[in-house]
C-alpha positions as CSV (number, residue, x, y, z in Angstrom):
1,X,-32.1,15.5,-39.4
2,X,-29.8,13.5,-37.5
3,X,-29.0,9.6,-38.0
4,X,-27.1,6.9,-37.3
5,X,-25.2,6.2,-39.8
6,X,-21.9,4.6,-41.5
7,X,-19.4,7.0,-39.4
8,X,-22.0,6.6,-35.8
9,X,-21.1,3.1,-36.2
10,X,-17.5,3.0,-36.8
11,X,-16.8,5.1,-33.8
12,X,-19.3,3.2,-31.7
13,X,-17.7,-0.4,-32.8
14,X,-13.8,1.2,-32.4
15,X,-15.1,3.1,-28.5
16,X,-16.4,-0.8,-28.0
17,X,-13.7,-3.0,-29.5
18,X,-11.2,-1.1,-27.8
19,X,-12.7,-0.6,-24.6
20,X,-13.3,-4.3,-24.3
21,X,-9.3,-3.8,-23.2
22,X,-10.3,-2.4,-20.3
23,X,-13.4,-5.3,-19.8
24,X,-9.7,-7.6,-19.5
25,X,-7.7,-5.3,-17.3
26,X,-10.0,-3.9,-14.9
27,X,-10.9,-0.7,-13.7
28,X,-8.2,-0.7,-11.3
29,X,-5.8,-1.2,-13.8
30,X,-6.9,0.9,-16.3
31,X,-7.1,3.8,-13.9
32,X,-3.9,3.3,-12.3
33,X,-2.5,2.7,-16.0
34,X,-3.2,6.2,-16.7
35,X,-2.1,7.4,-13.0
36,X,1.3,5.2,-13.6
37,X,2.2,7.5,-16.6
38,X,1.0,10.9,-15.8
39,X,1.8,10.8,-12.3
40,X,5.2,9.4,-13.3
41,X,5.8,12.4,-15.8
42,X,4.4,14.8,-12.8
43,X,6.8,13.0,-10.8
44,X,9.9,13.2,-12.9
45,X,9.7,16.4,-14.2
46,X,10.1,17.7,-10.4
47,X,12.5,15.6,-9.0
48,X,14.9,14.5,-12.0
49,X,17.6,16.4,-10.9
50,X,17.1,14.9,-7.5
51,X,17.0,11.4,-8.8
52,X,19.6,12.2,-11.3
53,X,21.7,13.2,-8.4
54,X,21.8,10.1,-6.5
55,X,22.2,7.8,-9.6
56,X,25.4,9.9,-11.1
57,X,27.8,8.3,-9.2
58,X,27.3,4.9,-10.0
59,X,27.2,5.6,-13.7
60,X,29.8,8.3,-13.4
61,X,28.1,11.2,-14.9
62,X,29.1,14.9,-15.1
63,X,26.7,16.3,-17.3
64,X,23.7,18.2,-15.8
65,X,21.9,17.7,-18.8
66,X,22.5,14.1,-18.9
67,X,22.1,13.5,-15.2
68,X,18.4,15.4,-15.6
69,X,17.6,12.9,-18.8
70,X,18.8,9.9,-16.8
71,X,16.9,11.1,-13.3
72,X,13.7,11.8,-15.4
73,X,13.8,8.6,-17.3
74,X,14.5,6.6,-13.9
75,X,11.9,8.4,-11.9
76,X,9.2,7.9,-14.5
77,X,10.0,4.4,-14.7
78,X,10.3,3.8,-10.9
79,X,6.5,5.4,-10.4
80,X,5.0,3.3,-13.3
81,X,6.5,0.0,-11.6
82,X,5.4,1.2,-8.3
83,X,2.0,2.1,-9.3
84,X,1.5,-1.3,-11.6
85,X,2.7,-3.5,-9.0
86,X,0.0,-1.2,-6.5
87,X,-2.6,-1.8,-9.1
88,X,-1.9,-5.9,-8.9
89,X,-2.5,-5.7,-5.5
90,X,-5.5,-4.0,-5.6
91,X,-7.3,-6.5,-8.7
92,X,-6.0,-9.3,-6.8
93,X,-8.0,-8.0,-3.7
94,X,-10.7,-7.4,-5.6
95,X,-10.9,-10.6,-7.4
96,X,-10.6,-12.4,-4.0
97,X,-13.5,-10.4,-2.5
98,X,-16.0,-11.7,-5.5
99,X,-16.0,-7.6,-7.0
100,X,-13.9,-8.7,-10.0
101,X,-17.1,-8.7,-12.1
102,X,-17.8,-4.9,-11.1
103,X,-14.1,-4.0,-11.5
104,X,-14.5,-5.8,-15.3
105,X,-17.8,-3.9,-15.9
106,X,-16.1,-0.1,-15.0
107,X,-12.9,-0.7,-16.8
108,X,-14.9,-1.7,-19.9
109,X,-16.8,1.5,-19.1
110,X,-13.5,3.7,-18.7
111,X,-11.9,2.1,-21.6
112,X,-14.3,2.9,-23.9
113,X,-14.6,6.4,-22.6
114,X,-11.2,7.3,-22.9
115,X,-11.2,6.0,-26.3
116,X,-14.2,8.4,-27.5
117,X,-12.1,11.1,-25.3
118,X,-9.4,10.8,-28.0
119,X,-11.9,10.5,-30.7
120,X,-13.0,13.7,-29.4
121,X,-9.5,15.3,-29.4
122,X,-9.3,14.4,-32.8
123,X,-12.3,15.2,-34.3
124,X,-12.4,18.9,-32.8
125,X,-8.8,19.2,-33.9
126,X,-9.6,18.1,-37.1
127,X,-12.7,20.8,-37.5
128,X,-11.1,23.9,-36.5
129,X,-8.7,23.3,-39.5
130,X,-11.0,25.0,-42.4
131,X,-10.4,22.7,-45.5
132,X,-11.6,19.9,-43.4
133,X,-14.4,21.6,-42.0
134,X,-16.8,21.9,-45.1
135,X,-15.7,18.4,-45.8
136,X,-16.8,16.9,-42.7
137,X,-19.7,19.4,-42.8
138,X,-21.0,17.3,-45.5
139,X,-20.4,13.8,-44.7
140,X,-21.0,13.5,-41.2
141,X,-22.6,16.5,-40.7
142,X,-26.1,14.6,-39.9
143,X,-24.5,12.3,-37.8
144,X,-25.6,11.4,-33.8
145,X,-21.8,11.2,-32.2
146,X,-20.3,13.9,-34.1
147,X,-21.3,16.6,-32.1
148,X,-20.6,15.0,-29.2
149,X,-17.3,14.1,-30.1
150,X,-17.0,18.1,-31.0
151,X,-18.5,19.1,-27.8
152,X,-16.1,16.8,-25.5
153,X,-13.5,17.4,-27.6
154,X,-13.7,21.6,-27.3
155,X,-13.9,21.0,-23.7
156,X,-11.1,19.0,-23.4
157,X,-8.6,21.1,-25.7
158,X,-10.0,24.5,-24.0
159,X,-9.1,23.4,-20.6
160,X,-6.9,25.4,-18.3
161,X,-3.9,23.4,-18.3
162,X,-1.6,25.7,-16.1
163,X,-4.7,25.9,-13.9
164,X,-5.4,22.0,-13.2
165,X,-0.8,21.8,-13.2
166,X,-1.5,24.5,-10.0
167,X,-4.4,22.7,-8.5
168,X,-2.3,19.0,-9.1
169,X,1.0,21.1,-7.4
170,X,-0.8,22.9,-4.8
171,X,-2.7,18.9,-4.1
172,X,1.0,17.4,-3.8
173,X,2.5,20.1,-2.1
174,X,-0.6,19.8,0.6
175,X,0.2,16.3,1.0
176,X,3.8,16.2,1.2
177,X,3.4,19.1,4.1
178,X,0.6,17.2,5.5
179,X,2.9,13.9,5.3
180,X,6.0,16.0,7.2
181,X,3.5,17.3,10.1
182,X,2.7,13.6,10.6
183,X,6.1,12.3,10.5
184,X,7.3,15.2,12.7
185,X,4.7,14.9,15.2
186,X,5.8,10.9,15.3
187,X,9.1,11.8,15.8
188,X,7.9,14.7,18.3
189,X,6.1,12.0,20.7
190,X,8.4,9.3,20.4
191,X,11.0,11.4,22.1
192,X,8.9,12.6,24.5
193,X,7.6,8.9,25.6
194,X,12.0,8.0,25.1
195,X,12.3,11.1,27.8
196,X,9.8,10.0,29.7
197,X,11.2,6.5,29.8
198,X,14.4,8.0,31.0
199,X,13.1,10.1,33.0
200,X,10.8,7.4,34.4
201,X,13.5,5.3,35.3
202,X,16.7,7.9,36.5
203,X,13.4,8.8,39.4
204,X,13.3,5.2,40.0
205,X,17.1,4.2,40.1
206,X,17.4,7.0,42.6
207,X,14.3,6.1,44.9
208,X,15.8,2.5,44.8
209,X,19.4,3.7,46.1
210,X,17.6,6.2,48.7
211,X,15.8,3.2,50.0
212,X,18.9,0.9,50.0
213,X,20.8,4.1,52.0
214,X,17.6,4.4,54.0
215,X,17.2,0.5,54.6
216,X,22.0,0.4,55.7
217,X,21.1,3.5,57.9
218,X,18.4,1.5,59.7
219,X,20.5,-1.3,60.0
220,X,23.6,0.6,61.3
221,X,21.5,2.4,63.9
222,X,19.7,-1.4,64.8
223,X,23.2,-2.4,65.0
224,X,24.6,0.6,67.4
225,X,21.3,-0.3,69.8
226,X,22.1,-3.6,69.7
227,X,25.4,-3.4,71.0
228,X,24.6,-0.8,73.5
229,X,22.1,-2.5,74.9
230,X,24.6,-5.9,75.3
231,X,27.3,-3.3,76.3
232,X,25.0,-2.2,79.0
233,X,23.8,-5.2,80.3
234,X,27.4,-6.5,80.9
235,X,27.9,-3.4,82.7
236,X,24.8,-4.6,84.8
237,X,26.3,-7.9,85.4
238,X,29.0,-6.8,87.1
């Protein structure tokens, strides 16, 4: 028969305390706490060598291995600043637009469940190791959370890393090409409106100077009546 007990109430109180953390910071914060330092591993795990690259001349390395480290260590830390500083925005935003109260309220929820997620890790690690299993068998083997924490845990552990790593790549990859289209098609337009411009205004430069050509011609010719006609009338005269 299952009860609450001693160990129910330890995790319970830890999940709590510790998610109170996230009841301070937000669930803007907390989220984009997490994003900051997985995205920022993602991040400079692909383009260390890039980063590493562009920051070995200033510090005058030669190594590859040292200009990876370096770019690795840079990008990571570049993303986390960016995405903190993005996540100050955002709680500010919030706060100003009176949802600081439900930003508070999720954060204390996400706190607290990514503290039972590690619980979790730890607990199903912890069972599959078979000295430990008869032990905790007996103690807590009654208990309400355990087999939750076993259950979440199992799921977590069995997941398909390189699976979610292709889905996360294939995600990035879709929106760095989807990024590119845009720019391009910006870039695409732009000149087209510049040769249009151009265009625009060689076609009117040249109807202006035809009309200025037009307008001397007409004005010649006026000029060659006129005088004929004065010519011709002093013919008259005498």
């Amino acid at each position: 028969m299952q009860e609450f007990g001693i160990f129910d109430m330890v995790v319970a109180g830890i999940t709590v305390i510790l998610g109170l953390k996230g009841l301070f910071r937000g669930f803007i914060k907390e989220v984009l706490g997490i994003v900051g330092i997985i995205g920022g591993i993602f991040i400079a795990s692909r383009f260390s060598f890039e980063v590493g690259n562009l920051i070995a001349p200033i510090l005058a390395l030669d190594n590859e291995a040292t200009i990876k480290l370096i770019g690795f260590i840079v990008a990571l830390i570049g993303f986390w600043i960016l995405v903190y500083f993005i996540a100050l925005i955002l709680s500010k935003i919030t706060d100003l637009s009176g949802l600081g109260a439900i930003n508070r309220l999720l954060g204390f929820l996400f706190g607290s469940a990514k503290i039972f997620l590690i619980f979790s890790v730890i607990a199903y690690a912890l069972y599959q190791v078979q000295s430990f299993k008869s032990v905790i068998d007996e103690k807590v083997g009654n208990s309400i959370t355990f087999p939750y924490l076993i259950d979440v845990g199992g799921y977590i552990i069995k997941l398909d890393t390189t699976k979610v790593t292709k889905n996360i790549e294939d995600s990035v990859d879709s929106v760095v090409n989807k990024t590119k289209e845009t720019i391009n098609k910006s870039i695409e337009e732009k000149v087209s409106q510049e040769i249009d411009k151009a265009t625009n205004e060689v076609v009117k430069d040249a109807t202006q100077i035809q009309e200025n050509i037009d307008q001397k011609e007409q004005t010649t010719n006026e000029n060659e009546i006129e005088v004929k006609q004065t010519n011709t009338q002093e013919e008259i005269k005498k």
